[in-house]
C-alpha positions, 0 to 999 in steps of 0.5 A: 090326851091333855097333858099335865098342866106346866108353867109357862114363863112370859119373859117379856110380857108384851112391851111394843115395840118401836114404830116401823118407818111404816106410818101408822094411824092413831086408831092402829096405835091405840090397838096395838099400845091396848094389847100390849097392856092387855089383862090377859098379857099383863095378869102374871109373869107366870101362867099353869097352862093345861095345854100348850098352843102354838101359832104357825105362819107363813107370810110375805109383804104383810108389813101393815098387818103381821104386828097386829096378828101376832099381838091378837094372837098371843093375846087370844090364847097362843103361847108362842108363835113360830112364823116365817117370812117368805122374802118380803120386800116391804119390812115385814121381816124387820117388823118380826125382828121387833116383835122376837127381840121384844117377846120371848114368844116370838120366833121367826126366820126368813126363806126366800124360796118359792112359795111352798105354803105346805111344805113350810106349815108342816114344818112349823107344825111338826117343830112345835110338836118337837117342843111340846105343843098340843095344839098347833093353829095355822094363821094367815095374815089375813086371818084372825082366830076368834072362839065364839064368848072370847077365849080360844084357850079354854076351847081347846082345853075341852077339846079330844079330837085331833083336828077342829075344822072351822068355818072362815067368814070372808069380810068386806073392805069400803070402797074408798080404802085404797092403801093398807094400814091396820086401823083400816081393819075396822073399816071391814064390817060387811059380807055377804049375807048368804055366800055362795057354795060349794067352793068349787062350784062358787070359784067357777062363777067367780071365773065367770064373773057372775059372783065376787071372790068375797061372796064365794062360801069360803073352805073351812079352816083348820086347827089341829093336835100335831104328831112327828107326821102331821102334814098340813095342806096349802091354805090349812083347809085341811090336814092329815096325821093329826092325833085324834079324829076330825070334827066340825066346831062351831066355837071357833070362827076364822075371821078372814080379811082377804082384800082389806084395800086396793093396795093389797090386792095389787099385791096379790096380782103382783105375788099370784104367779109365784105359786105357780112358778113353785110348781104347786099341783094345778088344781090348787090356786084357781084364784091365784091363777085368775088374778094373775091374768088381771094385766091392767088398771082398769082390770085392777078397778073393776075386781076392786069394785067386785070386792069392795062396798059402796052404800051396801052394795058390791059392783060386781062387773056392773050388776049390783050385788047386796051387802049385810053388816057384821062386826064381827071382825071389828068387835073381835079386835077391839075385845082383844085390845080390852076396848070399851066400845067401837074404835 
């Protein structure tokens, strides 16, 4: 099922772009200026790649976090990245337009429709077939692709199967970052140590507050071998006319960063009608809906308490629920930006 191996032309090998008037710390700054003169983005100018991986995104108001991602990715092992911006107001779009300009790899395009996830995921995914690719990951703003020893590429190299199914590890912000940045990324070292499952059976006690979002067991995600048919499903848990079987992997892991502040997830309250309004089928986006119904300050406090640690513990509507530590989010970044030790 691997096709033969082609070069691939690296045109514009990541020379960063200019700062946003988004401020930016020091510790973001240095990430991003480490991948950008990365080994694996610097090495050649041409690269023999037996197959071809492509990104495919969809996003709105990620301004903090879509440069980050996308350099991540490439660096990881995606040869281009197809991403489109559904109506962002707060510069995410002028952020993609940098990141074309500066790298051949990089394609995007603005949709201010109703937020139609699927419908927008299977495009991509099915215009990346058209180009060739063998294999298509869908990513999330929030979610950062990480193989298990470093290199996605060579997994997917090894792989006959049409679609990987992944686990996603949900990971944990400290209390006190309340606005968004990248570097606030490395701040995001705990999660629950046994989440909670099966999903819909963990979101019903979300509803009841006896449980935080964070700590639910979160739906595996998925990476696939696409066709002229592909269709991928509202948050990539799953996805039908693949080329190939399904399987279960543990050499890949989707590190997933579902509310890395205060300010993003008001964000999210602010943005969780708009499904709905797209008239997606009721049965998806329970969380959504429950956020939506979040009208208050004091109701924003206490679901940021729920979801945020403080001393190792979440506050999850006044009972003290522990919290276990792992890097793996953080570890997983620095390695990309070929840092030596912790940031």
């Amino acid at each position: 099922m691997v096709r033969e191996g082609r070069l691939l032309s690296l045109e514009n090998p990541m020379a960063f772009c200019e700062d946003t008037p988004r401020s930016r710390g020091k510790n973001a700054e240095r990430m991003e200026d480490q991948l950008a003169d990365s080994p694996v983005r610097q090495s050649c100018r041409f690269r023999l790649v037996a197959v071809l991986v492509y990104g495919v995104s969809m996003v709105r108001n990620e301004a903090d976090l879509i440069r980050l991602n996308v350099l991540y990715h490439l660096a990881s092992g995606i040869d281009r990245m197809l991403v489109v911006d559904n109506g962002s107001t707060d510069g995410t779009d002028e952020i993609l337009q940098q990141l074309s300009l500066q790298h051949a790899e990089v394609r995007w395009s603005r949709d201010d429709g109703p937020f139609l996830p699927s419908r927008v995921m299977t495009k991509l995914a099915r215009e990346a077939f058209e180009e060739g690719a063998d294999w298509v990951v869908p990513v999330d703003a929030d979610e950062f692709w990480h193989a298990r020893g470093g290199d996605l590429r060579r997994v997917l190299e090894n792989e006959e199967v049409g679609v990987l199914r992944a686990q996603a590890v949900n990971f944990i912000q400290r209390r006190s970052q309340r606005e968004s940045s990248p570097d606030a990324l490395i701040y995001m070292t705990r999660r629950t140590e046994l989440p909670v499952g099966p999903p819909g059976h963990a979101q019903s006690l979300v509803e009841s507050r006896k449980i935080a979002f964070v700590e639910k067991a979160y739906p595996q995600k998925c990476i696939c071998r696409p066709t002229a048919e592909v269709k991928i499903e509202t948050g990539h848990h799953s996805i039908s006319g693949a080329d190939g079987p399904t399987m279960r992997t543990e050499r890949i892991v989707c590190l997933h960063a579902p509310m890395r502040s205060r300010a993003a997830l008001v964000e999210r309250v602010t943005s969780a009608s708009r499904a709905a309004a797209a008239g997606r089928n009721p049965n998806q986006g329970r969380n959504r809906r429950r956020l939506a119904a979040l009208r208050d300050e004091k109701a924003i406090d206490e679901e940021w308490a729920a979801n945020s640690y403080e001393d190792d513990f979440l506050d999850v509507y006044g009972d003290k629920h522990p919290v276990v530590f792992d890097p793996s989010l953080r570890d997983a970044l620095t390695a990309a930006f070929n840092e030596v030790g912790p940031l």
